[in-house]
Backbone as CSV, one residue per row, in Angstrom:
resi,resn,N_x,N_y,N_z,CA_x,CA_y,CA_z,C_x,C_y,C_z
1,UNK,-20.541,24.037,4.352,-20.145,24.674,3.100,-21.083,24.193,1.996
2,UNK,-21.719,25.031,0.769,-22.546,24.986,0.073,-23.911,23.991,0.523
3,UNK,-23.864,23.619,1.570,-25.236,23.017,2.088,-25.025,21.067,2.103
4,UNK,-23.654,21.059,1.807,-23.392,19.537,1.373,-22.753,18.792,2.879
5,UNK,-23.158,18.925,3.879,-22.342,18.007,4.876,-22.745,16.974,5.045
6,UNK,-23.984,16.763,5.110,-24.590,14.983,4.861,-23.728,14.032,3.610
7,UNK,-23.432,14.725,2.664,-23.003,13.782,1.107,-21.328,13.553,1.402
8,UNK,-21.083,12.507,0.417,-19.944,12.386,-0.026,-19.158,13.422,-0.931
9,UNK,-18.096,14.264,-0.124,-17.682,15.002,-1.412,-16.335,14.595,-1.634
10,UNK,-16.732,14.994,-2.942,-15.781,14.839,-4.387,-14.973,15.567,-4.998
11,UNK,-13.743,16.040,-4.792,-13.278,17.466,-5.875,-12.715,16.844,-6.713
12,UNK,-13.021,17.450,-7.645,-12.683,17.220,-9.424,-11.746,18.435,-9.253
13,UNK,-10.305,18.404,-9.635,-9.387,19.612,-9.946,-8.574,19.433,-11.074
14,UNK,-9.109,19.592,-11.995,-7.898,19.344,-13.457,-6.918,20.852,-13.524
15,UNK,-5.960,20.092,-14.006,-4.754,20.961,-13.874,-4.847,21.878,-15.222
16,UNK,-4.168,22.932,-15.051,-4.482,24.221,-15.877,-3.640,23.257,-17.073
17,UNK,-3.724,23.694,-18.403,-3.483,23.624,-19.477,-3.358,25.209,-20.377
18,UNK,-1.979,24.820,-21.120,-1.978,26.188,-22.199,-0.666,26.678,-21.448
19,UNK,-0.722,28.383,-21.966,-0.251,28.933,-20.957,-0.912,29.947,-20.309
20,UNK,-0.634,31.410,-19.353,-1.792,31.925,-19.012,-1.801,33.210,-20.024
21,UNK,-1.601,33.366,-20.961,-1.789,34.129,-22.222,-2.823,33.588,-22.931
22,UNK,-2.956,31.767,-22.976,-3.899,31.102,-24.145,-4.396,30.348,-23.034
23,UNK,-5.169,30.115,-22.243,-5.965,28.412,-21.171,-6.544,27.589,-22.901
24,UNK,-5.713,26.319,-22.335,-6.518,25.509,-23.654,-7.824,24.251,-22.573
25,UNK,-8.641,23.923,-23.559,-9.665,23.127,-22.758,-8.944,21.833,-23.037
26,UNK,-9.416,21.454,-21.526,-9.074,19.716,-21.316,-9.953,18.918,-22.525
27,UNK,-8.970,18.217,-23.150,-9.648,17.437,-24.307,-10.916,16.270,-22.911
28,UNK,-10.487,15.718,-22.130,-11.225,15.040,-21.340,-11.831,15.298,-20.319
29,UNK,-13.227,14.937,-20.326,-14.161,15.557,-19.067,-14.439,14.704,-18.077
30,UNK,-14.363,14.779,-16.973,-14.908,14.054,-16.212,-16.472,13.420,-16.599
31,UNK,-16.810,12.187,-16.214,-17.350,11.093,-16.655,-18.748,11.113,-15.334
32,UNK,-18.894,12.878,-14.978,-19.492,13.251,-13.686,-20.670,11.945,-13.365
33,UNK,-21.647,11.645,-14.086,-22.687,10.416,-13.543,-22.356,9.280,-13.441
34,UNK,-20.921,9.183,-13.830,-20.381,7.770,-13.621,-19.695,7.823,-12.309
35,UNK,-19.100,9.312,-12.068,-18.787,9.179,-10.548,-19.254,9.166,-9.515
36,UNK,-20.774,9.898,-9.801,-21.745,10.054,-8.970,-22.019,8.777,-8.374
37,UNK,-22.541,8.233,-9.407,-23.090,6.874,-9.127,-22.066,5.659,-8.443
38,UNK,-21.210,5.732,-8.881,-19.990,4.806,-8.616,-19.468,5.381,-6.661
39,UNK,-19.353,6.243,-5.979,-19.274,6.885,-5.487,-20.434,6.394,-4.044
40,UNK,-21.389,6.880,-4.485,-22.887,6.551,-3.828,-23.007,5.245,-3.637
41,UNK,-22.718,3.997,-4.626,-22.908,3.162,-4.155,-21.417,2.139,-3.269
42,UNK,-20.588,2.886,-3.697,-19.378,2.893,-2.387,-19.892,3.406,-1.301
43,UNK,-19.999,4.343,-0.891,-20.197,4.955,0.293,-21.381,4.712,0.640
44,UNK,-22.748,4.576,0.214,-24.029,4.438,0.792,-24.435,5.608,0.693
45,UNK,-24.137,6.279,0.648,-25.183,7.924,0.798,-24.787,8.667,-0.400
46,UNK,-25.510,9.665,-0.312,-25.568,10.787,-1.457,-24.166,12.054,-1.943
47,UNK,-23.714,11.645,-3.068,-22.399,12.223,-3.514,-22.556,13.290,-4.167
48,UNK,-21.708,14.637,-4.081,-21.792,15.879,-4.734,-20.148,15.928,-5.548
49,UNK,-19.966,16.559,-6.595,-18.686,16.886,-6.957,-18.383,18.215,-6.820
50,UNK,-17.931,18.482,-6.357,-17.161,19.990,-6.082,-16.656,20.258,-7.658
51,UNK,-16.570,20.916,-8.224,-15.884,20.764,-9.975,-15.055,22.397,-9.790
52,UNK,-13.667,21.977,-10.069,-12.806,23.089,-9.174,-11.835,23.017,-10.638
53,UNK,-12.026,24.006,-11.572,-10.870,24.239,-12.594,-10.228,25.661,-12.387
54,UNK,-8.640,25.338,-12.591,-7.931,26.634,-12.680,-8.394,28.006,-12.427
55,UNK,-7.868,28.820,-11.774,-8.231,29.909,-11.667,-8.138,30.685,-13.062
56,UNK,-7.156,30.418,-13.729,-6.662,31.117,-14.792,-7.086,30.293,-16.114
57,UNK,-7.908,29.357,-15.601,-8.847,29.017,-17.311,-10.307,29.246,-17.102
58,UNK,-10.001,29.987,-18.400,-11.846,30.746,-18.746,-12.870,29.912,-19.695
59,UNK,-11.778,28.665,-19.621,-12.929,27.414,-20.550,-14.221,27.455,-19.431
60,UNK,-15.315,27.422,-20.352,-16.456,27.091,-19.412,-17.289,25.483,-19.860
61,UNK,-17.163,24.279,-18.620,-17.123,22.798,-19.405,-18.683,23.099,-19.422
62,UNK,-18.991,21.741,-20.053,-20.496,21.212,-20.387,-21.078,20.751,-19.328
63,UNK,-21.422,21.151,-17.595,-21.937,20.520,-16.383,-23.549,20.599,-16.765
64,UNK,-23.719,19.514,-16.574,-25.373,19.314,-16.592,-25.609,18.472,-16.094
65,UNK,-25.541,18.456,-14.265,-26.022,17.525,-13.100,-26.316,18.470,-12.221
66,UNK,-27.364,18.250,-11.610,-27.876,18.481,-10.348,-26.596,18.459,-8.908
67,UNK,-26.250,17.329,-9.194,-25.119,16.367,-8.142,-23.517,17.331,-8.355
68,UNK,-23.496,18.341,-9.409,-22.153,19.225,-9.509,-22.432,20.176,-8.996
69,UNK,-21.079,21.210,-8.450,-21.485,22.685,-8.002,-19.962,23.054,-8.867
70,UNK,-20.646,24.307,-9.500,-18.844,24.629,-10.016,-18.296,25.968,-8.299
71,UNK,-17.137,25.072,-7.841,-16.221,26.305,-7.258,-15.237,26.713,-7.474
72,UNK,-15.553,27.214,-9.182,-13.911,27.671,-9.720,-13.548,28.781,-9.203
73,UNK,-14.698,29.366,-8.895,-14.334,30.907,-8.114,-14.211,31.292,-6.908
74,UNK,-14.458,30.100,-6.215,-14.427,29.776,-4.434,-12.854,30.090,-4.227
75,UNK,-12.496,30.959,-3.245,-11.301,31.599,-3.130,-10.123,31.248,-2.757
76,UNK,-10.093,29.594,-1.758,-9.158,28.802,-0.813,-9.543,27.826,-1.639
77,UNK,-8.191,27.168,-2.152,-8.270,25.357,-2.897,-7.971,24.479,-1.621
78,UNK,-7.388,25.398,-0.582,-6.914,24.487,0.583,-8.052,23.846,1.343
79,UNK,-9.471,25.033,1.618,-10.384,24.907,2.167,-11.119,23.133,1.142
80,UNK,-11.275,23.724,0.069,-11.974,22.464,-0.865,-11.538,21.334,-0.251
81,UNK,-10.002,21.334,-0.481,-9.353,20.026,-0.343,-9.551,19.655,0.745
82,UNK,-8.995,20.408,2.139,-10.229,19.775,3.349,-10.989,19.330,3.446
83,UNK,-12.180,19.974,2.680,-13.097,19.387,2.567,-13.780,18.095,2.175
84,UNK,-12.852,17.924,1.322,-13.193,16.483,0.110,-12.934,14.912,0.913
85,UNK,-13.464,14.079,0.564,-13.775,13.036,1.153,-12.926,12.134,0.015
86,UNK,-12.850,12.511,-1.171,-12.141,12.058,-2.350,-11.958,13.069,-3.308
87,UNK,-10.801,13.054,-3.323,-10.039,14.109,-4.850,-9.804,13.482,-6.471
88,UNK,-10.447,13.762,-7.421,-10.379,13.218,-8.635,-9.517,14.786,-8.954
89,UNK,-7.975,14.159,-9.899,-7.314,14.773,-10.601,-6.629,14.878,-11.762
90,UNK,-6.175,15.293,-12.376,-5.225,14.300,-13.219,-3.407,14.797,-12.823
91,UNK,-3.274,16.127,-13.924,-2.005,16.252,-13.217,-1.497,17.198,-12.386
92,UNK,-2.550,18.036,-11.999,-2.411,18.863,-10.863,-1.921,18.653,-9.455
93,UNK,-0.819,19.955,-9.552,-0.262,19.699,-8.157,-0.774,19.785,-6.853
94,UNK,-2.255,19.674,-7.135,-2.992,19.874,-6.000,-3.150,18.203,-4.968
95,UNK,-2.157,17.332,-5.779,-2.100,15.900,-5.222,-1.446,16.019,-4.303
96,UNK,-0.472,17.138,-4.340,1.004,17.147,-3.305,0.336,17.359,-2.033
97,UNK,-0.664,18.896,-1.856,-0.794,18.864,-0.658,-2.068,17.857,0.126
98,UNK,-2.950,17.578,-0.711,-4.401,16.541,-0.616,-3.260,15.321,0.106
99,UNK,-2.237,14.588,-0.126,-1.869,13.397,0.334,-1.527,14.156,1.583
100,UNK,-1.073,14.996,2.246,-0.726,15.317,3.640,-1.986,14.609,4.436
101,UNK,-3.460,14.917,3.674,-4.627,13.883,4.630,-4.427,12.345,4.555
102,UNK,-3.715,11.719,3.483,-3.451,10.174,3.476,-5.392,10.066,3.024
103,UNK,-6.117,11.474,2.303,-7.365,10.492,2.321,-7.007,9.993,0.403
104,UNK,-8.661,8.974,-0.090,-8.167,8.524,-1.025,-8.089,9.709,-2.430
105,UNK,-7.497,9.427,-3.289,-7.242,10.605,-4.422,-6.816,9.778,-5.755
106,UNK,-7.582,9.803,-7.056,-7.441,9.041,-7.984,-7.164,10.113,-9.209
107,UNK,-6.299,9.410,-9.965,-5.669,10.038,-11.040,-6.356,10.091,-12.371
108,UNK,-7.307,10.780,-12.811,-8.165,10.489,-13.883,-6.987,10.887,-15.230
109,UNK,-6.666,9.946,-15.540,-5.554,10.568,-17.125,-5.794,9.631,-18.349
110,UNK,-7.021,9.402,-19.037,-7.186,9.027,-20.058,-6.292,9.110,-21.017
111,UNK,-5.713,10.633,-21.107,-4.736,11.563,-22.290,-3.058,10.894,-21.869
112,UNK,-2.893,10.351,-20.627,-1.382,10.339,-19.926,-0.382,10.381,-21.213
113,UNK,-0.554,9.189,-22.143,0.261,9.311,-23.179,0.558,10.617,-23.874
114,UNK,-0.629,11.298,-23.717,-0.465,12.424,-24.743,0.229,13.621,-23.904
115,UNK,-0.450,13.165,-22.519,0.154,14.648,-22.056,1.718,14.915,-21.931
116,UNK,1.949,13.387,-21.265,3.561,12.951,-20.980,4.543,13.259,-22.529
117,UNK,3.563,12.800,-23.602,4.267,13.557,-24.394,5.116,14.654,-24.993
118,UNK,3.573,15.345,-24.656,3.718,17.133,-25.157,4.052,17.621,-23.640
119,UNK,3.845,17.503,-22.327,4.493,18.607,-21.258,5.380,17.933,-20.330
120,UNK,5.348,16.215,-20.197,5.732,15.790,-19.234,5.526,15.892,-17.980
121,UNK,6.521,15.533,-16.939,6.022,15.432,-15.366,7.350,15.669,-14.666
122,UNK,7.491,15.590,-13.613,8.987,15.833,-13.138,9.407,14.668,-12.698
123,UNK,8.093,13.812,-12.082,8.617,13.076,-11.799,7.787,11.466,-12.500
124,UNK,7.979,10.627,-11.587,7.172,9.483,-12.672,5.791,9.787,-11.680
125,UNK,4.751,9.214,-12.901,3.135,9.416,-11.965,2.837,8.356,-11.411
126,UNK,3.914,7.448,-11.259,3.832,5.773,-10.158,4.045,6.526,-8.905
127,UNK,4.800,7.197,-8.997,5.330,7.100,-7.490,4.690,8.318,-6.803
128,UNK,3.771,9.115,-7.345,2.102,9.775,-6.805,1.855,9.707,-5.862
129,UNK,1.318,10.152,-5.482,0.029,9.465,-3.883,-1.146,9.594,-4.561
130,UNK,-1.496,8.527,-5.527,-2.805,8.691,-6.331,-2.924,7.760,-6.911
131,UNK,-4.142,6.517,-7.407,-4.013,5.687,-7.854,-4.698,6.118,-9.485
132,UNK,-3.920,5.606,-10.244,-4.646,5.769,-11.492,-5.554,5.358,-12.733
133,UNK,-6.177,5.502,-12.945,-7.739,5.230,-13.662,-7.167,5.978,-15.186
134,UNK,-7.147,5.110,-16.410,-6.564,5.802,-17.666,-8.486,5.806,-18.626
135,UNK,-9.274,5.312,-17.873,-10.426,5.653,-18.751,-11.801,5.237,-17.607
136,UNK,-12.828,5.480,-18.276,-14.127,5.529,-17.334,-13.885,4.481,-16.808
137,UNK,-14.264,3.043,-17.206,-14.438,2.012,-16.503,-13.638,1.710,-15.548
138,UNK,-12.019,1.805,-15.714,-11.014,1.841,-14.340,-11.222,2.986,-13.204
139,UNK,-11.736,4.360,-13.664,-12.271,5.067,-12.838,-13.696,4.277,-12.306
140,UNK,-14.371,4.392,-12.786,-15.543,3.475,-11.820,-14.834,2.319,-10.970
141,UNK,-13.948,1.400,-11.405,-14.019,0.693,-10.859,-12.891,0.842,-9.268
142,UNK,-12.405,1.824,-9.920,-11.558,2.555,-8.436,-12.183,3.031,-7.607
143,UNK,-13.225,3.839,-7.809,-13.668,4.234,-6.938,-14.775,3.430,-6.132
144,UNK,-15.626,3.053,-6.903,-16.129,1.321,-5.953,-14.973,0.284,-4.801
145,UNK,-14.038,0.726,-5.393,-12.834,-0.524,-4.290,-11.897,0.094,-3.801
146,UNK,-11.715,1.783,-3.781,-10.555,2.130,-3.207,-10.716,2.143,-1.781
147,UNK,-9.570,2.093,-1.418,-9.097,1.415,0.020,-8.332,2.625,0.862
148,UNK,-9.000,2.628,2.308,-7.978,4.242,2.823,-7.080,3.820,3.023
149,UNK,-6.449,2.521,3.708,-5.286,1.844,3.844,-3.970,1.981,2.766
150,UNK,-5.073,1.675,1.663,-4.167,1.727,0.435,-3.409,3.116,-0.216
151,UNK,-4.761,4.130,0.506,-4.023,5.696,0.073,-3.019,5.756,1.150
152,UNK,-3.069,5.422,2.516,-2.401,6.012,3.362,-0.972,5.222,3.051
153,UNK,-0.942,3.900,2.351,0.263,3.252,2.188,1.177,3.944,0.837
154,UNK,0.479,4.638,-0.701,0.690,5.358,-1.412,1.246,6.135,-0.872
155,UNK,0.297,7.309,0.184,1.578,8.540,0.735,2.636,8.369,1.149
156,UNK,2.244,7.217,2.064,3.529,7.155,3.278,4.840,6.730,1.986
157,UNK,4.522,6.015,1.062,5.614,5.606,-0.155,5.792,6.924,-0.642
158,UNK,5.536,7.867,-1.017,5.592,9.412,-1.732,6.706,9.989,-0.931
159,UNK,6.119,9.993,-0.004,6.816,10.851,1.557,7.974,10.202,1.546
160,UNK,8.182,9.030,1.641,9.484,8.481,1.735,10.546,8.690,0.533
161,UNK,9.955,8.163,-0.474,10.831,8.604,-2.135,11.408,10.065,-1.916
162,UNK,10.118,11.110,-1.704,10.749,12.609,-1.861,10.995,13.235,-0.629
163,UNK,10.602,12.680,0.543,10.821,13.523,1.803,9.776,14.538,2.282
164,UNK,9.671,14.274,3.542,8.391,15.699,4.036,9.064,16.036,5.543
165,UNK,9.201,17.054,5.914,9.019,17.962,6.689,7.800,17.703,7.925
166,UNK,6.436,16.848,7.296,5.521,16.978,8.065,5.538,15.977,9.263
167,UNK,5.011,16.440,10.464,5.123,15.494,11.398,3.727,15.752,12.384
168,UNK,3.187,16.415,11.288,1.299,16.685,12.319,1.796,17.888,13.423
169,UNK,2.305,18.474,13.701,3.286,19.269,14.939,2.917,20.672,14.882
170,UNK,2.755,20.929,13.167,3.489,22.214,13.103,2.775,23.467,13.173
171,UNK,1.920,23.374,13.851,1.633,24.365,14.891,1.865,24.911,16.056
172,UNK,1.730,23.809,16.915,2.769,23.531,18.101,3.752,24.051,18.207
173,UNK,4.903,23.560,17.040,6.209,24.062,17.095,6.295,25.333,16.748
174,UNK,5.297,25.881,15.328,5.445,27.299,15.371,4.970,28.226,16.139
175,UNK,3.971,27.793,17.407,3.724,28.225,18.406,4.899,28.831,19.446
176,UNK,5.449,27.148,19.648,6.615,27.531,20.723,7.789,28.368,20.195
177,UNK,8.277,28.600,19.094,8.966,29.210,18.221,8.836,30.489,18.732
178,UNK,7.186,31.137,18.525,6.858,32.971,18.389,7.181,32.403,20.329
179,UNK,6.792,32.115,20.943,6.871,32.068,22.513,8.548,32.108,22.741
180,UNK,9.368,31.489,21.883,11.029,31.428,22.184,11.323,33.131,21.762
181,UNK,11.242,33.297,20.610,11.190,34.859,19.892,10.904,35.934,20.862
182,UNK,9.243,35.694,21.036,8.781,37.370,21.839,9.093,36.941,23.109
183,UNK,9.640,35.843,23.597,10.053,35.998,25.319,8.614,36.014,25.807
């Protein structure tokens, strides 16, 4: 996909803002050469960011790296998220299904105060499957030391608080299901 299977990828997915009458722009941008870099020298090899905003916001950000691809218009978020090796988000519910991989996923929310303010959350953003970074330097420094252990111990805590359904199966089972059905 886009020519990137050698690199580390990255999806950046900030959550829509506004409503879909008005998309307002994220007061905060990703800190893209700080992730790049921070990233690369975690992993050893060469990092790309996938930069994946709302379908339904027509803000167009300030990207000026080589190392970004915008796929706001790429058609499957499911496919991305597969794809990604690490998910940078803030409050998008795109955390819910990304933790089904247990891979790592960091919470970029500089604004948290502000947002928790003005829209809130449903639930608390501790109990996430995402560790959180409230400004550049804790983002750099997360992503230099995050741990898969540590995401997979986050989900498995998520999963437990709210409950999942998932058991890796469910194909299988909806297999044997249409086989019980059509006889």
């Amino acid at each position: 996909m886009f020519g990137i299977e050698e690199k580390q990828i990255i999806l950046y997915a900030p959550t829509f803002r506004g409503d879909f009458a008005q998309a307002q722009s994220i007061k905060v941008q990703l800190p893209f050469d700080t992730v790049v870099r921070a990233a690369e020298n975690r992993y050893g090899k060469p990092a790309v960011i996938l930069n994946r905003s709302h379908y339904a916001d027509f803000n167009k950000y300030d990207v000026v790296n080589s190392k970004v691809i915008d796929v706001t218009s790429y058609p499957d978020m499911q496919e991305l998220l597969a794809a990604a090796d690490l998910l940078i988000t803030d409050y998008s519910s795109s955390i819910w299904d990304y933790a089904l991989l247990a891979r790592p996923c960091i919470l970029y929310v500089p604004d948290l105060d502000e947002y928790i303010g003005e829209r809130g959350t449903y639930t608390s953003i501790e109990t996430w499957p995402g560790i959180i970074a409230e400004n550049e330097k804790e983002l750099e420094l997360k992503i230099g030391n995050i741990s898969d252990d540590e995401m997979k111990e986050k989900a498995a805590e998520h999963f437990a608080i709210f409950g999942t359904y998932e058991t890796g199966n469910a194909c299988r089972m909806l297999a044997q299901k249409i086989r019980e059905v059509t006889g």
